[in-house]
C-alpha positions in Angstrom: 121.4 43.7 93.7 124.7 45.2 94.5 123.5 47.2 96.9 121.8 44.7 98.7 124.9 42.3 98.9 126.9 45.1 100.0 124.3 45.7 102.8 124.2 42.0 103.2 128.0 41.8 103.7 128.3 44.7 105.9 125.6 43.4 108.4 128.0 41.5 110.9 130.6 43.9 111.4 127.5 46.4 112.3 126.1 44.0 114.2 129.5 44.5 116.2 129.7 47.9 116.5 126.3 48.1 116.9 126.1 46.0 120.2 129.1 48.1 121.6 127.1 51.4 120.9 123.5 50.2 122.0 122.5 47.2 124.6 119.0 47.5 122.5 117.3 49.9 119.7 115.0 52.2 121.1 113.6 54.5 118.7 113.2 57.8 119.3 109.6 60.2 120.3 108.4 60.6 117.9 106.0 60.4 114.3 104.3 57.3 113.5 106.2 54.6 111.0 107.1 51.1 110.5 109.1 49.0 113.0 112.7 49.3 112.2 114.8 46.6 111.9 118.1 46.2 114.4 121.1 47.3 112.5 119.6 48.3 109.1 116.1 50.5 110.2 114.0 50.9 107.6 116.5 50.6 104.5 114.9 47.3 102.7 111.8 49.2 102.9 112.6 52.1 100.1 113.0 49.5 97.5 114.3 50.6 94.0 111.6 53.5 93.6 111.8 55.5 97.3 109.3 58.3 96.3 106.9 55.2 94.8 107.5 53.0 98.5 107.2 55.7 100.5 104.3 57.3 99.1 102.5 53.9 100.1 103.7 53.4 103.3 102.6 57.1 103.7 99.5 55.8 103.8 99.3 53.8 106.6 101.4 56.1 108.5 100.6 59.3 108.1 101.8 62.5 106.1 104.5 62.9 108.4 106.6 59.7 108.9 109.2 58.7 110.9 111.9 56.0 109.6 115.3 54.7 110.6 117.6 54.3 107.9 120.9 52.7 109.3 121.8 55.7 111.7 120.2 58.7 110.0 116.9 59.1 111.8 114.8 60.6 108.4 111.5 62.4 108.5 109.0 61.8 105.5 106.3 64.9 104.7 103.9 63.5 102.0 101.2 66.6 102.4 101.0 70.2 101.2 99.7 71.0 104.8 103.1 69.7 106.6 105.5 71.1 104.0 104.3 74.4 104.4 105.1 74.1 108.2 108.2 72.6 107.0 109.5 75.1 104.5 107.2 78.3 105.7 106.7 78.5 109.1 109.6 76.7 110.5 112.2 77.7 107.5 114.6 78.6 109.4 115.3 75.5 111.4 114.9 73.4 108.5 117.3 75.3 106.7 120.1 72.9 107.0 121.2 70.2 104.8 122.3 66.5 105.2 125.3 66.2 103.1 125.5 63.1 100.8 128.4 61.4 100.8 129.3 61.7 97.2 129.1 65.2 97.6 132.3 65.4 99.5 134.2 64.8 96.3 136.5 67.4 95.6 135.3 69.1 99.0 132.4 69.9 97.0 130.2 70.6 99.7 132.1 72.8 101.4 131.8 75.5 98.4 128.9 74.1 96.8 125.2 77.1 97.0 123.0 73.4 97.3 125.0 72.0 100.0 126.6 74.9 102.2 124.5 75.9 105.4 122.0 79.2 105.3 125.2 81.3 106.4 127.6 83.9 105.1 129.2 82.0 102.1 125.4 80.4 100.8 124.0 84.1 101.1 127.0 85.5 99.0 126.8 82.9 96.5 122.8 83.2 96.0 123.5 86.8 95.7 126.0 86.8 93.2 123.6 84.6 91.3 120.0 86.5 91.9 121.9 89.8 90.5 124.5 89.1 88.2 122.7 85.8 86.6 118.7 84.8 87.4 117.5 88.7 87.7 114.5 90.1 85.1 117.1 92.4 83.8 120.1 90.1 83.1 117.4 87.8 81.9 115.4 89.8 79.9 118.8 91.0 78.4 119.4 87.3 77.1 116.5 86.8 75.4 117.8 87.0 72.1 120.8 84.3 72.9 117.8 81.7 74.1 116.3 82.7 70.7 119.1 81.3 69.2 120.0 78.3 70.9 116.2 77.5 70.7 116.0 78.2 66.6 119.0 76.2 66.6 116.8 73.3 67.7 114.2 73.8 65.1 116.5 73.9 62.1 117.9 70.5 63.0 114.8 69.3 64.0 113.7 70.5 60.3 116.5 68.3 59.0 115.1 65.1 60.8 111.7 65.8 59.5 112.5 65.7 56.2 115.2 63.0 56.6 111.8 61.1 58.3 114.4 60.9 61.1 113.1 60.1 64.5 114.2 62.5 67.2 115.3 61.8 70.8 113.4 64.7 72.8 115.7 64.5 75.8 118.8 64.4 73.6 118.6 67.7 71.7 116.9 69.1 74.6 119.7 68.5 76.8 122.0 69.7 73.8 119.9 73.0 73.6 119.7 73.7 77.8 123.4 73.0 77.5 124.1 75.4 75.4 121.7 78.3 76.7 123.6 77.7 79.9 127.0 77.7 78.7 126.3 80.8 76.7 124.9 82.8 79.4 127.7 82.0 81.5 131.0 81.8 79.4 129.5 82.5 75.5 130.6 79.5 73.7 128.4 76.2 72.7 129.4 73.1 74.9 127.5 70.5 72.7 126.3 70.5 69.3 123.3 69.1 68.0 124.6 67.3 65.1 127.0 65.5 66.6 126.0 63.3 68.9 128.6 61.6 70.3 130.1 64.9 71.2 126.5 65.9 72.8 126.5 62.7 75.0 129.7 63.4 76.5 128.2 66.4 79.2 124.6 64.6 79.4 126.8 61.2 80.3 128.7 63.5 83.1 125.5 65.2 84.3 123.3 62.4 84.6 126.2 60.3 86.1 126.7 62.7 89.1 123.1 63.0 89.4 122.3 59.5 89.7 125.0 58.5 91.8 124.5 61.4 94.2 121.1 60.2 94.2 121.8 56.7 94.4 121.5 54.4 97.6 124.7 54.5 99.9 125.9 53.2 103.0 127.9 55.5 103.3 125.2 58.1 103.8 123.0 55.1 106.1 126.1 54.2 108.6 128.7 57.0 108.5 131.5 54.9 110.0 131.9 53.3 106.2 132.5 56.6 104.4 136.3 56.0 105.0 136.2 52.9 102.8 133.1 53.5 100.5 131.8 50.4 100.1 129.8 50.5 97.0 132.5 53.1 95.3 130.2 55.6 94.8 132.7 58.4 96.2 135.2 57.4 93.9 132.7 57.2 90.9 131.5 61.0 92.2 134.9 62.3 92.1 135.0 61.1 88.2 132.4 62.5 87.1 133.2 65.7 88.9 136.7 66.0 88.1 135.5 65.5 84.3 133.4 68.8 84.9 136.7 70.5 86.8 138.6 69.9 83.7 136.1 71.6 81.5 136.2 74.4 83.3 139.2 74.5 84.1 140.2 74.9 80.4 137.9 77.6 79.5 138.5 80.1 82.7 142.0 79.9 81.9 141.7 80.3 78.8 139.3 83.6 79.6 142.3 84.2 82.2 144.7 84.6 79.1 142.5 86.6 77.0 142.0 89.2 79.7 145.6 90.0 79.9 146.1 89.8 76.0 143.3 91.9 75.2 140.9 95.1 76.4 137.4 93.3 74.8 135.6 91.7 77.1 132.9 89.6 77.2 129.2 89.8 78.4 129.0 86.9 80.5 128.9 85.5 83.7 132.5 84.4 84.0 133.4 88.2 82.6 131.6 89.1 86.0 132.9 86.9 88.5 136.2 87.4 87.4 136.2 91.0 88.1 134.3 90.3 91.7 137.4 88.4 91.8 139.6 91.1 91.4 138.5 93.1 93.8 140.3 93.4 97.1 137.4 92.1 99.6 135.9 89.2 97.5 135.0 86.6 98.8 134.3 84.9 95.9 137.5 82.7 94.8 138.6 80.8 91.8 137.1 77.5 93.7 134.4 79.1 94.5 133.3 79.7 90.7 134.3 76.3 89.4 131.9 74.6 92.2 128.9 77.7 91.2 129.5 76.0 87.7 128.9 72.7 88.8 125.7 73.5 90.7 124.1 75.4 87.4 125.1 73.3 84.7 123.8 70.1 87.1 121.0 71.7 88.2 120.0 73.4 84.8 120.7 71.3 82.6 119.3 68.1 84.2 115.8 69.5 85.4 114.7 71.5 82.4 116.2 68.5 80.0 113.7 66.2 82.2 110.8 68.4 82.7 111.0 68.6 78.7 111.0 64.7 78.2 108.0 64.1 80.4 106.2 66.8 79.1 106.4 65.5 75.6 106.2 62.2 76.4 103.0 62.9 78.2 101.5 65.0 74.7 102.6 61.9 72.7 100.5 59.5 74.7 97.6 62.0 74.5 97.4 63.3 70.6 94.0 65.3 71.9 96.0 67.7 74.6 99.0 67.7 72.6 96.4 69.4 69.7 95.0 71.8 71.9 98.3 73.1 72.8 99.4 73.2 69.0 96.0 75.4 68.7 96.2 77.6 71.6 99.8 78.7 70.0 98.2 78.5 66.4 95.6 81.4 67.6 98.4 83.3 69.5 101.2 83.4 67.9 99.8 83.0 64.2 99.4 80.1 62.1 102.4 80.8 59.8 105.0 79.7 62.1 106.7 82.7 63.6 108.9 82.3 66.3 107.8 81.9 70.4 108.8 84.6 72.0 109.1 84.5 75.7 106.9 87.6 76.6 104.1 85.2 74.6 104.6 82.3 77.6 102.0 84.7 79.8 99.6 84.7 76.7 99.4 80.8 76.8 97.5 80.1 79.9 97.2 75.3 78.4 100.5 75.2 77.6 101.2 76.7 81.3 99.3 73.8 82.6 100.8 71.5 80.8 103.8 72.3 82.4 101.9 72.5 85.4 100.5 69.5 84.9 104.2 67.6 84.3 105.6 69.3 87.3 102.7 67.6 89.8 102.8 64.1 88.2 106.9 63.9 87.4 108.4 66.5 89.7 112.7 66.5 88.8 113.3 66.1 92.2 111.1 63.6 93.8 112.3 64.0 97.1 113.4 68.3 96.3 117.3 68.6 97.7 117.1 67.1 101.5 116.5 69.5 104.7 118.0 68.8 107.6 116.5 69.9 111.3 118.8 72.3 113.0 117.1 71.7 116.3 114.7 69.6 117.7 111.1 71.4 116.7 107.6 70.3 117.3 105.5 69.6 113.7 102.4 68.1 113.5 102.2 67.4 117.2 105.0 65.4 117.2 108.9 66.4 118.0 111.0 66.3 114.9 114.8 65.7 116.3 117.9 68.1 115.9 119.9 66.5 113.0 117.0 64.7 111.3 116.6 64.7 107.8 114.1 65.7 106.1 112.4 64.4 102.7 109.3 66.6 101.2 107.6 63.4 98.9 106.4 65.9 96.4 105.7 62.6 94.1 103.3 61.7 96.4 102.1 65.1 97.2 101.1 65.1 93.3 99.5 61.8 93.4 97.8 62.5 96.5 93.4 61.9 95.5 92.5 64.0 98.6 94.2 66.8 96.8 93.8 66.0 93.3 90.4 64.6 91.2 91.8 61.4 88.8 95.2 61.8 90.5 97.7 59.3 88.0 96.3 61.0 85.1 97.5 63.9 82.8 94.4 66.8 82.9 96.2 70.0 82.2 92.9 71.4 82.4 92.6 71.3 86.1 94.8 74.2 86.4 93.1 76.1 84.2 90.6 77.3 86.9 93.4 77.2 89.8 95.8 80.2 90.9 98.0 77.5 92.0 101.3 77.9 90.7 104.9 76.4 91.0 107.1 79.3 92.4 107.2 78.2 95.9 103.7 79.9 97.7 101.3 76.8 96.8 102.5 73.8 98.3 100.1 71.6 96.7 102.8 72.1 93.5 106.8 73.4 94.7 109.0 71.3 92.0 111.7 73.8 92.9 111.4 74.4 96.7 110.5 76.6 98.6 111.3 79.3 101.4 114.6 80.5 101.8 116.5 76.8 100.0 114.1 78.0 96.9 116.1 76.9 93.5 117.4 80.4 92.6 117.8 78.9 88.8 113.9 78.8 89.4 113.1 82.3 86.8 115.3 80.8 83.8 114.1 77.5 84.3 110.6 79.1 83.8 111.7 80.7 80.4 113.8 77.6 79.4 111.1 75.4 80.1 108.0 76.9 78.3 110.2 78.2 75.2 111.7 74.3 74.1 108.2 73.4 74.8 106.3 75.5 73.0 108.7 76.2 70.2 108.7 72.2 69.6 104.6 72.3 69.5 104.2 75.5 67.5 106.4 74.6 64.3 105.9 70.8 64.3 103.1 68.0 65.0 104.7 64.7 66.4 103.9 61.5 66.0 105.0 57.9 67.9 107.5 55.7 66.6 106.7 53.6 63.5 104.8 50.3 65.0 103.6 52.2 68.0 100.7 53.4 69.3 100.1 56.5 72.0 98.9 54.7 75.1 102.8 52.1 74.2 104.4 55.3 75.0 107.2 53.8 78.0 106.1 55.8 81.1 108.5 54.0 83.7 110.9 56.3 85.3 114.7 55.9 86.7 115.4 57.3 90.3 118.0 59.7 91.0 118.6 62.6 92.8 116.1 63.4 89.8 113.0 61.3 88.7 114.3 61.1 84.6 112.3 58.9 82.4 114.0 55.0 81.7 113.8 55.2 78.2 114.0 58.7 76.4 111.0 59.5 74.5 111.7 59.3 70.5 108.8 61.2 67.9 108.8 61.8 64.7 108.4 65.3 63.3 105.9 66.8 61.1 106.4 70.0 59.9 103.3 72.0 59.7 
């Protein structure tokens, strides 16, 4: 309701400027969509649940859509087909990226690897982080920390079982994804699973930022506002990330310190960028490391926590899949409960489609990060404008029925006679992008995802909340910049 008030408000001075821009709205060649409204376009028509509106109006319009919203002429692609010209063939000139106004805080954007253009800085920064962070090597090299943090998980999950304690799945796996992260990149625990008001501090930051940066702004709709930022969502932005600043603030100084006081070093990220640092042409600077932080801890932590959540909240409304995945790892990794490791992931062909599975119907990021069109460029037949953004509606790519047999429901097993997968070459399924604005965090999250999962399915059985039954299990969900679930799954543990 805010929002709309606000919009409400703000009409008549529009209305104004508006009639000294424009003697009349014309819209521009090109895609089919619905009318616009003067002033406004097609705002009132994404509702509270974009991907969910627009999926709909997809359908009388066409997999690629054209919509005004405010003065930000936006491009909807709602098929595997068009995203592939999108992302693929045309890559290049889709490259760019329209930059929210809440990511200006702190000058974010101008540093940030998920908001800088395809240039210099953005391919120095994915570099950095493909070699020194997301290659086989470094990752195959921290296998034993994620073994850990993930047995971590189990132990206290242990305690709740015999406590007859429920658990809050997106909680601890926040908690563990946290901590594999934080490890990785400056070896030390950010969050600790018994303590959960010291857990919900990061998840309260993360999931701010993410669902303000996702949120609705008119800012974003009519730039002329973003000097007084109607809604506050700027100034809420620049909380949240000057709550993450201070974090790391504290611990790279604190690294800072040691380095001079001491000859051990670390085996971290930070130990690395710190000497790229050093050296007399970086290009990497002590800004640029704090903002890389942002991005990974954001991006990590939030996606995999989610992915987790749906995917178990999915198994707890459907005992029968949720038992076949508990026997698949029964017959390959041993009935006694030894631990998952993450060379058995490849050996688990369900579990890989459950994850599958929870990637086509819940995809993290509805809408994946927005493209912007560098030039104008014909798709589809019809002339896509320079400056347009661009949204890929992978929820409704996922729920497409021409696509996908009994579309709304969770059927693992159709990907058990597919070669479609998720890393970015089937568009029918591309949760984390594709071409060259691919997710680079895309090989951990892999590992991260499949491990929590199948580590929570191999040692324990789960059951719903007392009073429950499967099919109650709350399926709504609460847009963002990611699609999270509006009320966190909770199960009880049974130790097997």
């Amino acid at each position: 309701m805010d929002f709309i008030a606000s919009l409400l408000a703000l009409t008549f001075v529009l209305a104004c400027i508006h009639v000294l821009k424009h003697s009349s709205y014309r819209r521009q060649p090109g895609p089919p969509g619905p009318y616009p409204f003067p002033i406004i376009g097609n705002i009132f028509q994404l509702g509270h649940k974009p991907h969910l509106s627009l999926a709909t109006l997809s359908k009388t319009y066409g997999p690629l859509m054209s919509l005004q919203l405010g003065t930000i002429t936006t491009m909807v692609v709602s098929s595997p087909k068009i995203a592939k010209e999108v992302l693929q063939k045309h890559d290049q000139v889709f490259s760019g990226r329209p930059v929210p106004h809440a990511i200006t805080a702190l000058d974010h954007n101008t540093v940030s690897m998920a908001w800088l253009p395809a240039e210099k800085q953005w391919r120095n920064l994915r570099k950095i982080c493909k070699e020194h962070l997301f290659s086989s090597q470094r990752l195959n090299a921290s296998q034993v920390l994620r073994r850990e943090k993930v047995q971590e998980l189990l132990d206290y999950i242990h305690e709740c079982c015999i406590r007859s304690q429920a658990v809050d799945i997106g909680r601890v796996a926040f908690t563990t994804t946290l901590n594999l992260i934080s490890n990785t990149i400056f070896s030390i625990d950010l969050a600790h699973l018994h303590d959960s008001n010291g857990s919900q501090v990061p998840k309260d930051i993360v999931w701010g930022l993410m669902e303000y940066v996702g949120k609705p702004n008119l800012a974003d709709y009519f730039p002329v506002l973003r000097l007084i930022d109607p809604q506050g969502i700027l100034k809420q932005g620049q909380i949240y990330f000057e709550k993450l600043s201070v974090i790391f603030d504290g611990i790279i100084n604190r690294r800072i310190e040691s380095r001079s006081s001491s000859s051990s070093r670390s085996n971290d990220l930070l130990e690395t960028l710190l000497d790229l640092s050093q050296k007399n042409d970086s290009e990497l600077s002590y800004k640029d490391m704090k903002h890389m932080f942002v991005d990974l801890f954001v991006a990590g932590t939030d996606t995999t926590t989610t992915t987790v959540e749906w995917a178990m909240a999915e198994l707890l409304q459907n005992p029968t899949i949720m038992a076949r995945a508990r026997t698949e790892l029964e017959q390959v990794i041993g009935k006694e409960g030894g631990a998952v490791q993450e060379s058995d992931i490849a050996r688990l062909p369900y579990l890989q489609a459950v994850v599958k599975e929870t990637f086509r119907l819940h995809p993290p990021a509805p809408f994946l990060v927005p493209h912007k069109a560098e030039s104008d460029t014909k798709i589809n037949g019809y002339i896509v404008p320079k400056n347009a953004q661009i949204l890929i509606n992978l929820w409704a790519i996922g729920r497409d029925s021409s696509i996908w047999s009994n579309p709304d429901s969770f059927v693992p097993e159709r990907f058990l006679e597919s070669e479609i997968d998720f890393r970015g070459q089937d568009f029918e399924l591309i949760p984390f992008g594709a071409g060259r604005r691919i997710c680079p965090g895309l090989p951990l999250a892999h590992r991260m995802v499949h491990l929590i999962l199948a580590s929570l399915l191999h040692c324990f059985d789960w059951k719903v909340e007392d009073g429950m039954i499967p099919k109650e299990v709350d399926m709504s969900d609460k847009f963002g910049l990611t699609l999270s679930k509006a009320v966190p799954p909770k199960a009880y543990p049974i130790k097997v």
